[in-house]
C-alpha positions, 0 to 999 in steps of 0.5 A, a space after each residue: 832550373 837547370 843551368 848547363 853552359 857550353 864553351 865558348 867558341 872562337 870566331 874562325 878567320 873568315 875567308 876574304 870576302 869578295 870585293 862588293 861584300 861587306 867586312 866581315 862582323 866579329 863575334 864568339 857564341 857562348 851556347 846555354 842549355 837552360 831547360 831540357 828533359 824529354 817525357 815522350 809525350 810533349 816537348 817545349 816548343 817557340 822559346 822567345 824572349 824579349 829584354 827589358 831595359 836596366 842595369 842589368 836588363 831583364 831578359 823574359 822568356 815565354 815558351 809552350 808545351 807541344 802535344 807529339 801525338 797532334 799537329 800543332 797542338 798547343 798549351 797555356 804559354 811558360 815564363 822563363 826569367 832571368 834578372 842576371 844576364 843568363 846567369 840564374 834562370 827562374 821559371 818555367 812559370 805556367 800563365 794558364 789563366 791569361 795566356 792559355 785556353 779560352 773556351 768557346 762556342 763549338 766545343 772549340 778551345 782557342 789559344 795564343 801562340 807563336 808568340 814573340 816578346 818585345 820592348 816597347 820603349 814609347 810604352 815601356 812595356 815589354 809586349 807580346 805579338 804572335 796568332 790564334 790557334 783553335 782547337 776542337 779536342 786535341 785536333 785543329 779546327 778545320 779552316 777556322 778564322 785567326 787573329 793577331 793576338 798580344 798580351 804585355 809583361 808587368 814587371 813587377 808582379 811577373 804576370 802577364 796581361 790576358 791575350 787579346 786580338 787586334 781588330 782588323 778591317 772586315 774584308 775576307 782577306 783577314 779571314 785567318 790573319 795573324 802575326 804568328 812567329 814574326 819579327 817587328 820594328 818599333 818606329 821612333 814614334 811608337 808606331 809598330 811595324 808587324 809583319 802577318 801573313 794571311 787568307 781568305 776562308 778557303 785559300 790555299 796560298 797565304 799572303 804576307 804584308 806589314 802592318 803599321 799599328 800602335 800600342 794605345 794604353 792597352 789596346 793594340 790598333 791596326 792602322 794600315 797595311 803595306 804591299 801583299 806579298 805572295 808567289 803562286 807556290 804551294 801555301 804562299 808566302 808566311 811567317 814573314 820577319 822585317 829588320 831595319 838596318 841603316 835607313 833600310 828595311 828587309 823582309 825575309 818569308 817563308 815558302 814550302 820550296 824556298 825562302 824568300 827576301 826584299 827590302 824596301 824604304 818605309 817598311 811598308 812598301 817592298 820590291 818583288 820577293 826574290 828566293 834567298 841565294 848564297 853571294 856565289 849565286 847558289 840557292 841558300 836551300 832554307 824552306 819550309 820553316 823560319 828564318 830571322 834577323 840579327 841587325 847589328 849597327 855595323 852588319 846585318 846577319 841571317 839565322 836559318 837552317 838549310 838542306 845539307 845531305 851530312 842532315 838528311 836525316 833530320 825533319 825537313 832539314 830543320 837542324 843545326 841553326 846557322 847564322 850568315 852575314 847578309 850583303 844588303 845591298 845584293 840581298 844575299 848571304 855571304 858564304 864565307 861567313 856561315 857558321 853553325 848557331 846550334 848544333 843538331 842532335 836528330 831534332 828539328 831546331 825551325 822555330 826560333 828567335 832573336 833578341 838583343 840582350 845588350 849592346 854587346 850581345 844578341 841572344 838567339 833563343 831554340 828548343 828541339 822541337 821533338 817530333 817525329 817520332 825517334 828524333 831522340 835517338 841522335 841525342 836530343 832531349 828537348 833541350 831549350 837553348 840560349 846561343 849567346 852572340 857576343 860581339 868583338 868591338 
């Protein structure tokens, strides 16, 4: 394990914010390394973690090797764990057996990926949700069928339960359908809100919708689905994140040209998807990758990349991660409060994500995503990290 930890850094003064924002949220960010080292032909990818309750909490982190020479190309899930706080760190713990490979008809090779952890207080369980990839040899199998897939963590035996899929209604619409790299709420009677994009066999342009579920003993039930939510913009709307915050509930979606938010009052049901701006009407400029929630009880806060020409270099200005305070009542990012989450080193830092570690902090957790080729040279070396959000009451 390898325990690196950068200084803390200072909240700035924000600038006044405008008279229909919200007051600005105080916070310093504490940035951890916890793993890094680069072999040049597979890099750790998606590390996410989910905390689970006590004195003090646990924190379990999974994360996954990446193949550089493929497209998405992925292996068994890794555990990372840490009873502390981030202090120590155990792991990585490879779960091959029942968080890797199956093999199946076809020669194809199926896996779970994109995989979220989470508490489930009705079940006390930390479970798992993210999609199915499908492999034949070291290349996706065409326009193959995806499902929602889920596993959940024994505590006390570290091990993790053998991925299963989500059984979803026969129609062609769920044809490739999965929660891959979402964000969820867990309603107070257990019933999960989870947001999945999909299409039909042969679509180019995904839909996203949230759909309502429940966790019963070890099977995870689909009950219904809200709104489907596209634009007739190249692949449509995915990786969709929702958050509840003060009554309300917000869902930020991934496009190819640009990302893409609503809110709405039962987290089923939305307003027509808007792109993201800035509070001064300008574009934000996140696309073609993820964006996610911080939802404090006193604000409500976006974590994104964005186009930025000091990064033209970087793929798809995915790099540095920024976090913004987000006006919830104009669906807009507060300008004055951006600040740089996870500094860019020429590696794409897209895909992350968010968890609350206590009532103080809320965890931010990213690897430099190693490709393309050459990214290595700006300095980055596949360094997974913990950017530590602590809140100043």
């Amino acid at each position: 394990m390898l325990a690196l930890m950068a200084p803390m850094l200072a909240a700035p003064r924000h600038a006044a914010a405008q008279d229909a924002s919200p007051p600005p949220k105080d916070y310093t960010i504490q940035l951890d390394v916890i793993a890094s080292g680069f072999d040049g032909e597979t890099c750790w990818v998606h590390p996410r973690a989910g905390t689970i309750p006590g004195d003090p909490p646990i924190v379990v982190l999974t994360m996954q090797k990446l193949l550089l020479s493929g497209s998405d190309v992925f292996y068994a899930l890794n555990e990372m764990r840490t009873d502390d706080l981030g202090k120590t760190w155990v792991g990585p713990v490879e779960h091959a057996e029942t968080l890797g490979r199956h093999a199946e008809p076809g020669g194809i090779e199926a896996v779970i990926c994109d995989f979220t952890p989470k508490w489930h207080a009705a079940s006390r369980r930390l479970l798992g949700t993210g999609h199915v990839a499908r492999y034949k040899g070291d290349r996706l199998a065409g326009d193959y069928a995806r499902q929602t897939a889920y596993s959940w963590y024994d505590t006390e035996h570290r091990s993790w339960a053998p991925w299963r899929t989500v059984d979803m209604p026969d129609e062609p619409k769920f044809f490739s359908s999965g929660a891959g790299c979402t964000q969820r709420v867990d309603l107070p009677n257990g019933d999960i809100l989870l947001p999945i994009y999909m299409k039909a066999k042969g679509a180019k342009i995904a839909t996203s919708t949230v759909m309502r579920c429940r966790f019963e003993g070890e099977t995870l039930n689909y009950i219904e689905h809200g709104d489907e939510m596209s634009v007739d913009v190249p692949r449509g709307l995915g990786e969709p994140s929702l958050a509840e915050f003060h009554g309300r509930y917000y869902l930020t979606l991934r496009n190819d040209v640009k990302g893409y938010v609503t809110s709405g009052g039962d987290g089923l049901h939305f307003d027509a998807p808007r792109p993201w701006t800035f509070d001064d009407g300008e574009e934000l400029g996140s696309y073609n990758t993820q964006q996610h929630w911080v939802a404090h009880p006193d604000a409500l806060f976006l974590v994104y990349t964005r186009r930025d020409p000091d990064h033209d270099h970087v793929f798809r200005h995915r790099a540095p991660l920024r976090i913004a305070q987000v006006d919830p009542e104009r669906l807009c990012v507060i300008r004055a409060t951006e600040r740089i989450l996870v500094p860019e080193r020429g590696a794409r830092l897209g895909n992350f994500a968010v968890t609350k570690a206590s009532d103080r902090e809320t965890w931010v957790t990213v690897a430099e995503w190693m490709q393309p080729v050459g990214c290595e040279k700006y300095g980055s070396d596949n360094s997974v990290y913990v950017a530590r959000i602590r809140w100043n009451d």
